[in-house]
BAVEXGU-218116 format. One record per residue (C-alpha): residue number from 1; residue in one letter; x, y, z. Coordinates in nm, 4 decimals, always signed. Layout:
<atom NUM, 'A', <X, Y, Z>>
...
# end
This chain:
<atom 1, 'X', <-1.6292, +13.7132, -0.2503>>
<atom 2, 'X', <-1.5441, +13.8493, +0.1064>>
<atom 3, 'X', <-1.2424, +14.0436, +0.0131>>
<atom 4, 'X', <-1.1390, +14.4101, +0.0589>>
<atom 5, 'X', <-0.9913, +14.5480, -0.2669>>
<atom 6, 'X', <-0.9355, +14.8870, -0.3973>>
<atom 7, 'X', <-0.7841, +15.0695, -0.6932>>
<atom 8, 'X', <-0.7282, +15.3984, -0.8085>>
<atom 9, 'X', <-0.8772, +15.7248, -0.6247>>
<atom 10, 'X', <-1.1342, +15.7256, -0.3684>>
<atom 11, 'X', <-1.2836, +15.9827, -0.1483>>
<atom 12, 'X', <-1.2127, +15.9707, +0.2311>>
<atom 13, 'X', <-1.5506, +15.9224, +0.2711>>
<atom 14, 'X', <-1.8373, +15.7085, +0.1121>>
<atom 15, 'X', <-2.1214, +15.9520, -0.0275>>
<atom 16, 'X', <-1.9287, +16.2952, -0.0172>>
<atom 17, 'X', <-1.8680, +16.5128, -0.2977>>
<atom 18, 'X', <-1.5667, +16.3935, -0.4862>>
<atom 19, 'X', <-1.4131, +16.7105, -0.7174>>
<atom 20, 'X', <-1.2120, +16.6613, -1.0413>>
<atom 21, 'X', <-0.8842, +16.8258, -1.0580>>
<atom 22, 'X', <-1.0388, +17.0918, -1.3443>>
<atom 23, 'X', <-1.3214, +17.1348, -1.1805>>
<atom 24, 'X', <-1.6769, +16.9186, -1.1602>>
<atom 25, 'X', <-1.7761, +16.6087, -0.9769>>
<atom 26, 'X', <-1.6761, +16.2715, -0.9988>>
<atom 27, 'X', <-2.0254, +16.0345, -1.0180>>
<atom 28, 'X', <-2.0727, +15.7682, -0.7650>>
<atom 29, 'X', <-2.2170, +15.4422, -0.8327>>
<atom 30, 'X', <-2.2490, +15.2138, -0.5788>>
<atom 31, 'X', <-2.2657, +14.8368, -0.7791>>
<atom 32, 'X', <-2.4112, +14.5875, -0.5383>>
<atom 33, 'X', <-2.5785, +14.2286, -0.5608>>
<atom 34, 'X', <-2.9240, +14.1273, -0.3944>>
<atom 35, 'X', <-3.0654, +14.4666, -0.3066>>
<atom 36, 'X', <-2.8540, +14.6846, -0.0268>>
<atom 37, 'X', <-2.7511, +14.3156, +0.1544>>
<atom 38, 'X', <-2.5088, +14.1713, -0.0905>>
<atom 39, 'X', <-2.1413, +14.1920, -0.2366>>
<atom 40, 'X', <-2.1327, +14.5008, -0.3564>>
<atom 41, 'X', <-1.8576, +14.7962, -0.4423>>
<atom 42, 'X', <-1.8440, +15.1922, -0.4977>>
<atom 43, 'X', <-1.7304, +15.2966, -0.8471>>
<atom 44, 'X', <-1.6531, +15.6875, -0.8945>>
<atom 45, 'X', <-1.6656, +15.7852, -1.3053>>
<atom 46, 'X', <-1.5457, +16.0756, -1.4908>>
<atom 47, 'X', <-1.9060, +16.0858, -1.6703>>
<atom 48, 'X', <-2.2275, +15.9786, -1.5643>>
<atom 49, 'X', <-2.2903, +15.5908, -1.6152>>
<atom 50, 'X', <-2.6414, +15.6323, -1.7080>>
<atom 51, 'X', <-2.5839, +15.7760, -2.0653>>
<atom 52, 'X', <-2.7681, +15.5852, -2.2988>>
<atom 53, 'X', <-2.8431, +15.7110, -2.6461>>
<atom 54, 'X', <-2.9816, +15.4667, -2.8437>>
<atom 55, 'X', <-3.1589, +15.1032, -2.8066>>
<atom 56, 'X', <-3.2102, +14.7955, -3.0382>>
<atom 57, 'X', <-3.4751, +14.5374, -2.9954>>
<atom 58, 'X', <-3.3892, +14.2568, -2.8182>>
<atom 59, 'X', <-3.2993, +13.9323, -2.9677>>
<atom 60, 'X', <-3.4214, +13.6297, -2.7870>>
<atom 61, 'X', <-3.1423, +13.3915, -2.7254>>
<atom 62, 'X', <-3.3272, +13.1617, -2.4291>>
<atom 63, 'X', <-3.1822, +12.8177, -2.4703>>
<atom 64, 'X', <-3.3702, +12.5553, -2.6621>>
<atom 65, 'X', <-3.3982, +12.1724, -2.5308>>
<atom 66, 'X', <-3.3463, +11.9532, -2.7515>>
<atom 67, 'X', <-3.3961, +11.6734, -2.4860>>
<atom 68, 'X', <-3.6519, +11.7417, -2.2150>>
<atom 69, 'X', <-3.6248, +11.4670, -1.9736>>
<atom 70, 'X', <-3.2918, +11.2913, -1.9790>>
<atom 71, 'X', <-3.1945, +10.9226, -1.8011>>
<atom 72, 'X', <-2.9292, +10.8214, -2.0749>>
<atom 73, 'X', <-2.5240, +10.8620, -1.9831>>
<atom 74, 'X', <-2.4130, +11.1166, -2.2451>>
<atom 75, 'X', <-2.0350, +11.1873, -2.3482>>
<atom 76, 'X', <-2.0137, +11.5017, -2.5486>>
<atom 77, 'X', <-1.6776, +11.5406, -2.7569>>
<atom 78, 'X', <-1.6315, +11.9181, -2.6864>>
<atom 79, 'X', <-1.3424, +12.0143, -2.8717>>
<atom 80, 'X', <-1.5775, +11.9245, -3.1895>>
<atom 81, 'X', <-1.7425, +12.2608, -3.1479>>
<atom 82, 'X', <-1.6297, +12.4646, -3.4868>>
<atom 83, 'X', <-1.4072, +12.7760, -3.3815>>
<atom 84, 'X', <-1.6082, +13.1314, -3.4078>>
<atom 85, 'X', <-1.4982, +13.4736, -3.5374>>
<atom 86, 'X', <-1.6752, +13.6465, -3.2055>>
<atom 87, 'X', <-1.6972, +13.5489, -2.8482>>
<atom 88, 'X', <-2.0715, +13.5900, -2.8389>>
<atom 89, 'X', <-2.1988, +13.4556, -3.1089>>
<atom 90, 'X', <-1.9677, +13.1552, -3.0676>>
<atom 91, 'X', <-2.0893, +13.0853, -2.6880>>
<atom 92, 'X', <-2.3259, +12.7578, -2.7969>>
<atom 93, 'X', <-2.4985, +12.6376, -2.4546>>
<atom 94, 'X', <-2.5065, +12.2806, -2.4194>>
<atom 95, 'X', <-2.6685, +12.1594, -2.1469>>
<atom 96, 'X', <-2.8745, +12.3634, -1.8934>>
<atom 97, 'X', <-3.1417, +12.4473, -1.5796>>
<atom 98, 'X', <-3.3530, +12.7217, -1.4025>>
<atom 99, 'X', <-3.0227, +12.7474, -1.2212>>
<atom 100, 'X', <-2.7416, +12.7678, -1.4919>>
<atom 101, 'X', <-2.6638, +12.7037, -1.8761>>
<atom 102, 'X', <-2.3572, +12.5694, -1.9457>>
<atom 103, 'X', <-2.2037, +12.6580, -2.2342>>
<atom 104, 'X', <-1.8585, +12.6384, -2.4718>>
<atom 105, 'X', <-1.7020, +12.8175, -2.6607>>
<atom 106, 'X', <-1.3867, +12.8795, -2.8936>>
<atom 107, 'X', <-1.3680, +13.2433, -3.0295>>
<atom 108, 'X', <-1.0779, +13.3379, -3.2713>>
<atom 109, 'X', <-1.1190, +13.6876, -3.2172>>
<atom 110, 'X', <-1.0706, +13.9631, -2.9267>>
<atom 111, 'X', <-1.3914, +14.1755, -2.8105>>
<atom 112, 'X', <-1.2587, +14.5297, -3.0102>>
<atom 113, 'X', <-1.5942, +14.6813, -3.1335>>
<atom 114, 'X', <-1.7901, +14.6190, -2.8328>>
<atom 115, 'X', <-1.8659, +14.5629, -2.4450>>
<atom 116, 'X', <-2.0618, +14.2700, -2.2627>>
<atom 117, 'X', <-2.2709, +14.3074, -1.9237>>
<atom 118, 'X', <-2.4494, +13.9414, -1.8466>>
<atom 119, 'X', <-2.7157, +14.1135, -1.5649>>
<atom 120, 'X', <-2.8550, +13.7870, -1.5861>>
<atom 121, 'X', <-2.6168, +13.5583, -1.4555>>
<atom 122, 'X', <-2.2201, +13.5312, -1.2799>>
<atom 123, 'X', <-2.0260, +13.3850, -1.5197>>
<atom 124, 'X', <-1.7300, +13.1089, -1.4326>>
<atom 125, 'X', <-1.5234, +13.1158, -1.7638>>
<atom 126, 'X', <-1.3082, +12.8096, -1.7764>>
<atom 127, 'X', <-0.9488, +12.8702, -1.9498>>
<atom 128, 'X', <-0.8804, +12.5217, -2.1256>>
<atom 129, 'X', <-0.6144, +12.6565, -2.3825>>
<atom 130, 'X', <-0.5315, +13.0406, -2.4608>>
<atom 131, 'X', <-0.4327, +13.3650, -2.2728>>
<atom 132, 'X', <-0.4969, +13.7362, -2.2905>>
<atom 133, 'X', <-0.6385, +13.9882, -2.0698>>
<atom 134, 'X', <-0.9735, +14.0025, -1.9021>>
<atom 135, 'X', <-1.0889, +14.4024, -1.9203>>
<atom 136, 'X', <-1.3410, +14.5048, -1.6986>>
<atom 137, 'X', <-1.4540, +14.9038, -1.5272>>
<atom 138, 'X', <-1.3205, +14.7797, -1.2128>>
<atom 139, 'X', <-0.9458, +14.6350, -1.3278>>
<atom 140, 'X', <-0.7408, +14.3880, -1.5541>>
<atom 141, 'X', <-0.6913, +14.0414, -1.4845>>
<atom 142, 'X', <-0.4265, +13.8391, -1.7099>>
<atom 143, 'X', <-0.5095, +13.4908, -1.7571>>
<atom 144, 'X', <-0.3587, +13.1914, -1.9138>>
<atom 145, 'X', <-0.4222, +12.7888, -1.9976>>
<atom 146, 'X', <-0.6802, +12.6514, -1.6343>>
<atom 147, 'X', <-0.7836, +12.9912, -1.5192>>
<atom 148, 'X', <-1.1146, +12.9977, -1.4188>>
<atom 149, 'X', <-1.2092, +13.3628, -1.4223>>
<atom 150, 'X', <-1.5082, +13.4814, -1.2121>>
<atom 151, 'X', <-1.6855, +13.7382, -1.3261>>
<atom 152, 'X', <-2.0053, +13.8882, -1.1449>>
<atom 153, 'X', <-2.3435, +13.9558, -1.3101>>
<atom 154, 'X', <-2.3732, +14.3218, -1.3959>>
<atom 155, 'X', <-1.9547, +14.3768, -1.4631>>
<atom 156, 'X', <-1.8978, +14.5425, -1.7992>>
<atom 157, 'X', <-1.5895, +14.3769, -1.9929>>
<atom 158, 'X', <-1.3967, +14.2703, -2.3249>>
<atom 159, 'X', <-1.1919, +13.9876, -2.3563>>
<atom 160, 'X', <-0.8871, +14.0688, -2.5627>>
<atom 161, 'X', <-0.6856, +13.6971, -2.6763>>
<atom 162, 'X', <-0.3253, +13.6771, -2.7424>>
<atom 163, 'X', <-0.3872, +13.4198, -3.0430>>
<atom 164, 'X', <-0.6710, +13.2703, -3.2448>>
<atom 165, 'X', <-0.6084, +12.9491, -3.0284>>
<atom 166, 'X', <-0.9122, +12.9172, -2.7503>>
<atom 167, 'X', <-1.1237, +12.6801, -2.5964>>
<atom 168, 'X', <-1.3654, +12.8144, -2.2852>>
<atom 169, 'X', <-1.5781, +12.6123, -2.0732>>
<atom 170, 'X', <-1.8433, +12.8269, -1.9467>>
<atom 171, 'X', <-2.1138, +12.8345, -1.6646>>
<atom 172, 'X', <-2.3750, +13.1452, -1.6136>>
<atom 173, 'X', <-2.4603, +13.0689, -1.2738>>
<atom 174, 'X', <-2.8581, +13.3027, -1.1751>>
<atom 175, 'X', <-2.6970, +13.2923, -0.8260>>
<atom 176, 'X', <-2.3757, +13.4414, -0.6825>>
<atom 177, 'X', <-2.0749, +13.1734, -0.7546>>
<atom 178, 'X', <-1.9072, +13.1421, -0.4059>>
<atom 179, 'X', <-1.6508, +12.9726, -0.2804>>
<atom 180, 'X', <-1.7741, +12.6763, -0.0302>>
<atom 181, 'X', <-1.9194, +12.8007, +0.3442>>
<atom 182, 'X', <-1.7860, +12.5111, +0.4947>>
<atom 183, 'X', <-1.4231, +12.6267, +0.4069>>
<atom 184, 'X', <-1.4854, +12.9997, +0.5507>>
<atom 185, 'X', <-1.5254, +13.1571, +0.9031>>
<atom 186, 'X', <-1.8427, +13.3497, +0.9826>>
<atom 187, 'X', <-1.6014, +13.6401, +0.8902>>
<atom 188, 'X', <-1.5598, +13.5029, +0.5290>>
<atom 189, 'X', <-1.1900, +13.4286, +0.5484>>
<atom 190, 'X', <-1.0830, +13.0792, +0.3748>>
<atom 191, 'X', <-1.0185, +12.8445, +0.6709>>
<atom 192, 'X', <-0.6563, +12.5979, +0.7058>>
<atom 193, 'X', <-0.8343, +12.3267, +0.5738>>
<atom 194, 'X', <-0.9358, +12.4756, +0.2699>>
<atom 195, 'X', <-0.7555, +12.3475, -0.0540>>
<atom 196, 'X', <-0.7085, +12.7132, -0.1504>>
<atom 197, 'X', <-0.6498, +13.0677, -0.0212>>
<atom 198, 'X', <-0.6982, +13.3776, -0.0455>>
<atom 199, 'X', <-0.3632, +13.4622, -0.1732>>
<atom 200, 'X', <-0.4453, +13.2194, -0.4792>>
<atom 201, 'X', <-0.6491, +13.4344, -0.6113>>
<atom 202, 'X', <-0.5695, +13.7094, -0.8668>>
<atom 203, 'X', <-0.7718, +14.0638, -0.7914>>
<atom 204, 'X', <-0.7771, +14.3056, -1.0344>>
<atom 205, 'X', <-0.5031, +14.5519, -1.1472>>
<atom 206, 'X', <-0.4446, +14.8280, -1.4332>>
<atom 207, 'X', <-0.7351, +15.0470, -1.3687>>
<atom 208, 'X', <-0.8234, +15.1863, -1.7071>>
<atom 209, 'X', <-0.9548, +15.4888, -1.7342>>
<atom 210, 'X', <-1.1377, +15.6721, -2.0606>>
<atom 211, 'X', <-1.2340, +15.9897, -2.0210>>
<atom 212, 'X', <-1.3708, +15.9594, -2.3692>>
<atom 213, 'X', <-1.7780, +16.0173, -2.5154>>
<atom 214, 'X', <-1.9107, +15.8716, -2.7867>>
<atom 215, 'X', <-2.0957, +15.5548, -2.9190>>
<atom 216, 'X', <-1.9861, +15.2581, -2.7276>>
<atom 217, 'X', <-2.1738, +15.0087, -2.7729>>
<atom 218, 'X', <-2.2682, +14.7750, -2.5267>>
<atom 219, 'X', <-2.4040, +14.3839, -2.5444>>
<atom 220, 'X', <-2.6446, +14.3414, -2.2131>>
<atom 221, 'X', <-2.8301, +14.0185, -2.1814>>
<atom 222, 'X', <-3.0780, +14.0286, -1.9511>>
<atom 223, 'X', <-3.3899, +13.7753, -1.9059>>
<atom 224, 'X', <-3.2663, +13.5355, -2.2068>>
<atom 225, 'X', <-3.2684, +13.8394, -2.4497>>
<atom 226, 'X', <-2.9637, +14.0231, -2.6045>>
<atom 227, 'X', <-3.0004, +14.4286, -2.5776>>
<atom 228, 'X', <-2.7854, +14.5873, -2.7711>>
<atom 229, 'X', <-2.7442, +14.9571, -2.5430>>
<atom 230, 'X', <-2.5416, +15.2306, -2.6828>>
<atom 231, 'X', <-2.3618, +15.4664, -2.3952>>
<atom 232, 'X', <-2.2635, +15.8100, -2.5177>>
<atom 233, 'X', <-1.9547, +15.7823, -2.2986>>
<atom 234, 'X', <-1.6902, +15.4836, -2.2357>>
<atom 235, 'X', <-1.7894, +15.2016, -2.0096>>
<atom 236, 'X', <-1.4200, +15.2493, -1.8945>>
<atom 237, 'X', <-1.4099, +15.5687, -1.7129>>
<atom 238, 'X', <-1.3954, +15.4615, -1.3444>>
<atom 239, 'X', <-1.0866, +15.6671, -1.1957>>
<atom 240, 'X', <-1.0913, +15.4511, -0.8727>>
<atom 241, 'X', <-1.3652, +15.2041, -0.6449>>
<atom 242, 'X', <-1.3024, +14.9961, -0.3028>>
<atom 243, 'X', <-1.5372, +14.6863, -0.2000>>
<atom 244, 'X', <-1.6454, +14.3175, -0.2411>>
<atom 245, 'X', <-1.7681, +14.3394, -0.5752>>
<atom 246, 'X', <-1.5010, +14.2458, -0.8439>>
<atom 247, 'X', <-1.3892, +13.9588, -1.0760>>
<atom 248, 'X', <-1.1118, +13.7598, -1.0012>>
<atom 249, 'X', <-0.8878, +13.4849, -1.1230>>
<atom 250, 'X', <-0.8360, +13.1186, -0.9760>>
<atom 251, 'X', <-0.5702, +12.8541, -1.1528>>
<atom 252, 'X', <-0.6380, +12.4951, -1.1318>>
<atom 253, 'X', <-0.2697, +12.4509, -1.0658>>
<atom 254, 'X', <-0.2800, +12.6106, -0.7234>>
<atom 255, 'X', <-0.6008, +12.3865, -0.6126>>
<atom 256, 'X', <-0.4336, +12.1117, -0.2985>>
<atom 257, 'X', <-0.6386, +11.8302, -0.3440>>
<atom 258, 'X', <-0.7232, +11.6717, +0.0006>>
<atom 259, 'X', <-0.6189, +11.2889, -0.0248>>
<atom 260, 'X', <-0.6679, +11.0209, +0.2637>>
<atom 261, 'X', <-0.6140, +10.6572, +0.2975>>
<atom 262, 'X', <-0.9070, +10.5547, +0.0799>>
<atom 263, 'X', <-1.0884, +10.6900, -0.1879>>
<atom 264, 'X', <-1.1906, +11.0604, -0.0935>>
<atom 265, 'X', <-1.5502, +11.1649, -0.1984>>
<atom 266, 'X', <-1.6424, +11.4197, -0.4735>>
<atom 267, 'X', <-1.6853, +11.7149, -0.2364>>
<atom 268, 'X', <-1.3078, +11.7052, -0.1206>>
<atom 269, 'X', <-1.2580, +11.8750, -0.4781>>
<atom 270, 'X', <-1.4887, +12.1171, -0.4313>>
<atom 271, 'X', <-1.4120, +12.4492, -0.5412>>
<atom 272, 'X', <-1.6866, +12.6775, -0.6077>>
<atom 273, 'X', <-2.0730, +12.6922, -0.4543>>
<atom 274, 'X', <-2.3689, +12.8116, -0.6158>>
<atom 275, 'X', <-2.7567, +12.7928, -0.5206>>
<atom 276, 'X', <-2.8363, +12.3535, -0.6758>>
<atom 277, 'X', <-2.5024, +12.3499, -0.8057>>
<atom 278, 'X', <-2.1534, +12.2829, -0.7162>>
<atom 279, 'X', <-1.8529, +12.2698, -0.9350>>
<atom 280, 'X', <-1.5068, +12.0739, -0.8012>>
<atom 281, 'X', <-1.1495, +12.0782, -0.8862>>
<atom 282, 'X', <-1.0281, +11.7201, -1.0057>>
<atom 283, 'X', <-0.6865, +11.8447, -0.9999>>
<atom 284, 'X', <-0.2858, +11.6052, -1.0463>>
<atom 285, 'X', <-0.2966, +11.4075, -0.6625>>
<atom 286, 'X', <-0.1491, +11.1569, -0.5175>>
<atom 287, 'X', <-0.3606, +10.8261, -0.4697>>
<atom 288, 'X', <-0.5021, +10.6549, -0.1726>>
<atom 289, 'X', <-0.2612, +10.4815, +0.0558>>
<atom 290, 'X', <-0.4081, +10.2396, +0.2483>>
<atom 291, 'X', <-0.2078, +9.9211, +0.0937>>
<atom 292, 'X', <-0.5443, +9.7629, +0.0086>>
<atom 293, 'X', <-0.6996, +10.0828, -0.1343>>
<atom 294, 'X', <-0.8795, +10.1272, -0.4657>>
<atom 295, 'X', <-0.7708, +10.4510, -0.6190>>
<atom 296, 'X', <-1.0798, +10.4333, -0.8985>>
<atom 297, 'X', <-1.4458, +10.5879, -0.7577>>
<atom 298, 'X', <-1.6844, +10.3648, -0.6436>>
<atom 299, 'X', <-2.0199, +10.2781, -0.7822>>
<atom 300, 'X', <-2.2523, +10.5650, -0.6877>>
<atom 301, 'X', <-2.6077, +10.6230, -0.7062>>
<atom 302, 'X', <-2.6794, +10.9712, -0.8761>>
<atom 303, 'X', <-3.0452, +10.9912, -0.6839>>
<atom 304, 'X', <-3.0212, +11.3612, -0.6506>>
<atom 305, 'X', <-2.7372, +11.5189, -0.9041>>
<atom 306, 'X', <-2.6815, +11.5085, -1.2470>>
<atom 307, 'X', <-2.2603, +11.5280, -1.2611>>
<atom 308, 'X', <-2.0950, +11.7104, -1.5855>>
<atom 309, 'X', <-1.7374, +11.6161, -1.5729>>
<atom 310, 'X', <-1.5386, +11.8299, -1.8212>>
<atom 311, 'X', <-1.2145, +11.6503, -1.8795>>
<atom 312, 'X', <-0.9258, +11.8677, -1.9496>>
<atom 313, 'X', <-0.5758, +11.7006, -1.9512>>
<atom 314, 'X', <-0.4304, +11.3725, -1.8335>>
<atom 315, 'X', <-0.5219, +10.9981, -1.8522>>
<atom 316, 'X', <-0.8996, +10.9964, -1.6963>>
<atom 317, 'X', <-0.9072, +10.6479, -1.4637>>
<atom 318, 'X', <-1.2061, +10.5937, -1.4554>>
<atom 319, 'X', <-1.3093, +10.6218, -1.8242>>
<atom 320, 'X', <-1.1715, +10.3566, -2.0840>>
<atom 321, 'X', <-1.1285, +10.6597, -2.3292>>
<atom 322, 'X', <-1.1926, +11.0240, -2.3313>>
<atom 323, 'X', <-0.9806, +11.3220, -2.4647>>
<atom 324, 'X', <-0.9639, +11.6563, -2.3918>>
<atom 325, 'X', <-1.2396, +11.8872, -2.4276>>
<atom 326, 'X', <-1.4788, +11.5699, -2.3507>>
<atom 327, 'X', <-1.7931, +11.6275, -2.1325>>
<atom 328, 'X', <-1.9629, +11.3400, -1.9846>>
<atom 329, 'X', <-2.3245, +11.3458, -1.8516>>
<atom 330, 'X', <-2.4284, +11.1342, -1.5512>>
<atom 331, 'X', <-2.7634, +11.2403, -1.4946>>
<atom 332, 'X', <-2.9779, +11.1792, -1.1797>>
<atom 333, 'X', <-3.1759, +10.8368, -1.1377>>
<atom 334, 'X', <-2.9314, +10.6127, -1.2329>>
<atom 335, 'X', <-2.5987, +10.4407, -1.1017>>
<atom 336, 'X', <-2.2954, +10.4889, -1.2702>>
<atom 337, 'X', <-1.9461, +10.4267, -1.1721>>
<atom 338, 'X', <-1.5558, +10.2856, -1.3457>>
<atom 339, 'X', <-1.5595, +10.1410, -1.7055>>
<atom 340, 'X', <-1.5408, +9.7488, -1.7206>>
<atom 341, 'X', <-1.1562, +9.7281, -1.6332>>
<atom 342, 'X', <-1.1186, +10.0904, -1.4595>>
<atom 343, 'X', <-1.1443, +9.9303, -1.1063>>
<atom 344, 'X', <-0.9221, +9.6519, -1.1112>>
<atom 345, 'X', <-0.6848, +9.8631, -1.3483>>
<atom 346, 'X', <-0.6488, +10.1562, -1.0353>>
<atom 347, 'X', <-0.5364, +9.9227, -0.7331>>
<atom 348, 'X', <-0.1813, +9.9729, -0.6662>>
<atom 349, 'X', <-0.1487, +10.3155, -0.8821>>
<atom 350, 'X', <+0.0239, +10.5938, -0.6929>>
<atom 351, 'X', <-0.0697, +10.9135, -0.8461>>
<atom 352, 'X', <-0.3196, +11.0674, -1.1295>>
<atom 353, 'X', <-0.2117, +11.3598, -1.3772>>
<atom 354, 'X', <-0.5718, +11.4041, -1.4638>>
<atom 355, 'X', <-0.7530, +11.7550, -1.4612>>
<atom 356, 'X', <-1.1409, +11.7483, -1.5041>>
<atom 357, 'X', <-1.3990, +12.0191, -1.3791>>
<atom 358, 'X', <-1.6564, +11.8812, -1.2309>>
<atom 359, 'X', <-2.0599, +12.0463, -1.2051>>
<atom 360, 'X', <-2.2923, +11.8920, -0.9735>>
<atom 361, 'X', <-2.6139, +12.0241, -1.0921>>
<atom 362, 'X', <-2.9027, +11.9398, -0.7578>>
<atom 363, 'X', <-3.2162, +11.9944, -1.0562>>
<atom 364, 'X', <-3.2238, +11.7979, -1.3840>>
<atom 365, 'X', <-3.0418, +11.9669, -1.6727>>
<atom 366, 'X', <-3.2138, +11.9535, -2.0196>>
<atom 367, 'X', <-2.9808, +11.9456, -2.3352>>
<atom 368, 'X', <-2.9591, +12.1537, -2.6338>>
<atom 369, 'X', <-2.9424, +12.0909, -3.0475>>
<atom 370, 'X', <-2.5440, +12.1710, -2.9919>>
<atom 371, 'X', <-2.4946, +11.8570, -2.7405>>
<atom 372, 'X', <-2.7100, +11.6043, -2.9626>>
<atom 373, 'X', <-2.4824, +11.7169, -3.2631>>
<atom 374, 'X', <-2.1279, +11.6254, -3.0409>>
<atom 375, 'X', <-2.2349, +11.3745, -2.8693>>
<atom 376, 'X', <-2.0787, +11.0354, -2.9031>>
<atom 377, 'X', <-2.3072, +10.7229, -2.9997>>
<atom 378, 'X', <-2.4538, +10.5014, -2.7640>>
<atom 379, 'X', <-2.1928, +10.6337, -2.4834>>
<atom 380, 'X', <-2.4486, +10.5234, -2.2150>>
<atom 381, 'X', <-2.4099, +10.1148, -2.3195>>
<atom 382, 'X', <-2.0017, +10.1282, -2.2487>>
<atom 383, 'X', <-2.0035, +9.9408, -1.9052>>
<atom 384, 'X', <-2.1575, +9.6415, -2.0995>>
<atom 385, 'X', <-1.8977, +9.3561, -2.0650>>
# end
């Protein structure tokens, strides 16, 4: 993300030595994204962040299909998924690509007796319900009920939850997640017409620092498998950084949808870019006002796209019934559009109060064991008269 941000202490200049107050050096890391071209950030530590003292074998934990090759309308009830104890274990993928799993999850507990690095993937971790406090090495981030928290591959972190109460919608992305080009200067900065800004998003604050050693363990997953690392000093021991490189927070609520005189297509809701995917912000609008408008979508041919809709709160239009925590699958190759009724039911409606995230996936996406098992019968025969 093509922000400046900084916390804590930092040395005039990059690469120079850096002295503790009692004597020794501080230890640079610089943590950057595709080679020396990318996002990328300089982290000064108390200890030396190459530490390891102990490794496990990896446990392989590459996603299964269930369903190979997939033409049927799916509607997935995902507030079905049993709580877990622990936010790993309880992270169930549901549908996924070469480009991105997608996954839920509804943990009951905080991350206490370890850390997790994804070096695999950025994640994009949905807030349905719950709150607590995203801890990373580079800064805190509260969050609360429609954050979406963006956290790049490589950032160490713990989740800590204020209750036992939480539902996550989750996409590991194996490209930087991005907000749109076509909203941001050649400079990076978020142009007038963009639904959001950067003052809408939440940078990272409370730089915690643990001057601590140790066992620490550490969760990495890297290539599908789960490495379980132990550090002999705290993950949390950077004493200041500056750069690109950082996780931030984005609420739903502070998404302007872009409205017109007739029906608006999908990409005005866009919100977030990734290589073959997109994901879109359906968020409360006022309706089309052209006095012969129809507010409901039009038929559309899903040639190249399958569309995940996640539906989070409000009265859906276009669906005769969904609920929260419902995930529909419109995969690529067929048509779909409004439930018998939907159309006719729109026209003369002023305003929605419906919140949905949407993923545009631009490659097929195969599903897992975990989708079959909440999916709802025979979804993909409900526009029959």
């Amino acid at each position: 993300m093509p922000i400046y941000h900084t916390l804590g202490k930092i040395p005039h200049k990059r690469h120079t030595v850096f002295n503790k107050p009692d004597g020794g050096l501080y230890y640079e890391q610089l943590f950057g994204t595709e080679g020396f071209s990318g996002m990328s950030s300089l982290l000064y530590h108390v200890h030396r962040p190459t530490m390891v003292q102990s490794l496990k074998d990896p446990v392989d934990q590459t996603p299964k299909a269930a369903v190979q090759h997939n033409l049927a309308s799916r509607m997935l009830k995902g507030w079905h998924l049993a709580p877990s104890e622990d936010f790993l274990e309880g992270r169930k993928v549901v549908l996924f690509n070469n480009d991105l799993n997608i996954a839920l999850a509804s943990p009951k507990n905080s991350m206490r007796s370890y850390f997790y690095k994804n070096a695999d993937a950025d994640e994009m971790i949905f807030v349905h319900s719950g709150s607590g406090t995203l801890r990373t090495l580079v800064g805190n981030l509260k969050f609360g009920p429609h954050d979406y928290l963006i956290i790049p591959r490589g950032i160490i972190y713990q989740i800590e939850f204020d209750s036992q109460d939480n539902r996550l919608f989750i996409v590991e992305s194996f490209s930087p997640i991005l907000t749109p080009k076509r909203y941001r200067n050649h400079f990076g900065q978020l142009l007038e017409h963009s639904p959001f800004c950067e003052r809408d998003l939440r940078l990272p604050t409370e730089l915690e620092t643990h001057d601590e050693k140790g066992s620490f363990k550490i969760f990495i997953r890297k290539e599908n498998q789960m490495h379980e690392v132990e550090y002999a000093s705290h993950p949390f021991d950077v004493v200041g950084w500056d750069g690109y490189n950082f996780p931030y927070a984005f609420n739903a609520a502070d998404f302007e949808p872009i409205t017109g005189r007739v029906h608006q297509p999908p990409p005005v809701h866009q919100t977030f870019e990734a290589h073959n995917f997109v994901v879109c912000t359906f968020a409360p609008r006022l309706y089309d006002y052209h006095p012969q408008s129809i507010p409901a979508p039009y038929n559309h041919s899903n040639i190249d796209s399958d569309e995940v809709l996640y539906y989070v709160d409000g009265d859906f239009m276009s669906r005769n019934h969904v609920e929260k925590g419902f995930i529909s699958l419109h995969p690529a190759g067929i048509p779909h559009g409004p439930h018998p009724g939907a159309y006719e039911r729109s026209i003369g409606q002023k305003e929605t109060h419906e919140l949905a995230v949407m993923v545009d996936t631009f490659r097929p996406l195969r599903l897992t064991q975990t989708a079959l098992d909440l999916q709802e019968a025979d979804y993909w025969k409900s526009w029959l008269d």
